[in-house]
C-alpha positions as CSV (number, residue, x, y, z in Angstrom):
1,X,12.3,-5.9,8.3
2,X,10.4,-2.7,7.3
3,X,8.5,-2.1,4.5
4,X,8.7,-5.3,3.6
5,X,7.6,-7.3,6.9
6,X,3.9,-5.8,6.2
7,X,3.5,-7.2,3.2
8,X,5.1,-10.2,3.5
9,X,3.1,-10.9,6.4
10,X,-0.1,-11.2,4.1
11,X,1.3,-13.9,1.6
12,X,1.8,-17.4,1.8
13,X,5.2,-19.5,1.0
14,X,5.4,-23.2,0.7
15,X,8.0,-25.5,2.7
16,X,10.4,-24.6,-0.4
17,X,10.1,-20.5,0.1
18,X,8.2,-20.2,-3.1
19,X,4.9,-18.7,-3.1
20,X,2.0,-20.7,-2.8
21,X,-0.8,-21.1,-5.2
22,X,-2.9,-19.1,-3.3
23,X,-0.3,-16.0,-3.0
24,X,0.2,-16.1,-7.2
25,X,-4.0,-16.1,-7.5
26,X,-3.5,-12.8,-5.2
27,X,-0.6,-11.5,-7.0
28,X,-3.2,-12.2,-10.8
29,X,-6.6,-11.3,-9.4
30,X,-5.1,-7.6,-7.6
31,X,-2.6,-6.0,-9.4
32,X,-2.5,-2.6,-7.3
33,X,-1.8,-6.0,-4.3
34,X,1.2,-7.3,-6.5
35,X,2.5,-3.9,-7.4
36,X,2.6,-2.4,-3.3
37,X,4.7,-6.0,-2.8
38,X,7.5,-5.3,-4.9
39,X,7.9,-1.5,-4.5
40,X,7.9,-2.4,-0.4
41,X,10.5,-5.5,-1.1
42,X,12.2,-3.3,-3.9
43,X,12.9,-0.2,-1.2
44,X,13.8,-3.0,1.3
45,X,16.8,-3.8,-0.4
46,X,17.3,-0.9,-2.0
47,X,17.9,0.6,1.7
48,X,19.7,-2.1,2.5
49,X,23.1,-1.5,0.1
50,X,24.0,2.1,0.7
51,X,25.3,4.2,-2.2
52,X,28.8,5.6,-2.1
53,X,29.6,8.0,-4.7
54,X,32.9,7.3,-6.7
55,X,34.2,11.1,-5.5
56,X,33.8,10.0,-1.9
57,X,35.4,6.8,-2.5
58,X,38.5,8.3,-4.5
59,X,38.4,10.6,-1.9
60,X,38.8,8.4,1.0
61,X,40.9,5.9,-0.8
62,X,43.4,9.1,-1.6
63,X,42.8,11.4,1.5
64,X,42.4,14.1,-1.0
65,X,39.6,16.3,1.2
């Protein structure tokens, strides 16, 4: 995992994967903390569904070139 790994290493989940009391106190008390987690787990998945343009895919799908 990339970005995300890193920061997912530094909080704490309970048995249930939800995030412990300790990892929401972290997430209230630093904000600039909560905001680098979800950019790294928003560019995580973001990277993980390519895009495909609808021209490509019309493209393809027609073998216009």
């Amino acid at each position: 995992m990339g970005q995300a790994g890193e920061i997912l290493s530094k909080i704490q989940m309970d048995a249930e994967e939800n995030f412990s009391p300790e990892t929401i106190e972290k997430f209230q008390s630093d904000p600039e903390f909560y905001r680098e987690f979800v950019k790294k787990v928003e560019a995580e998945v973001n990277n993980a569904f390519p895009v495909v343009s609808w021209h490509r895919l019309v493209s393809n799908t027609l073998r216009i070139g």
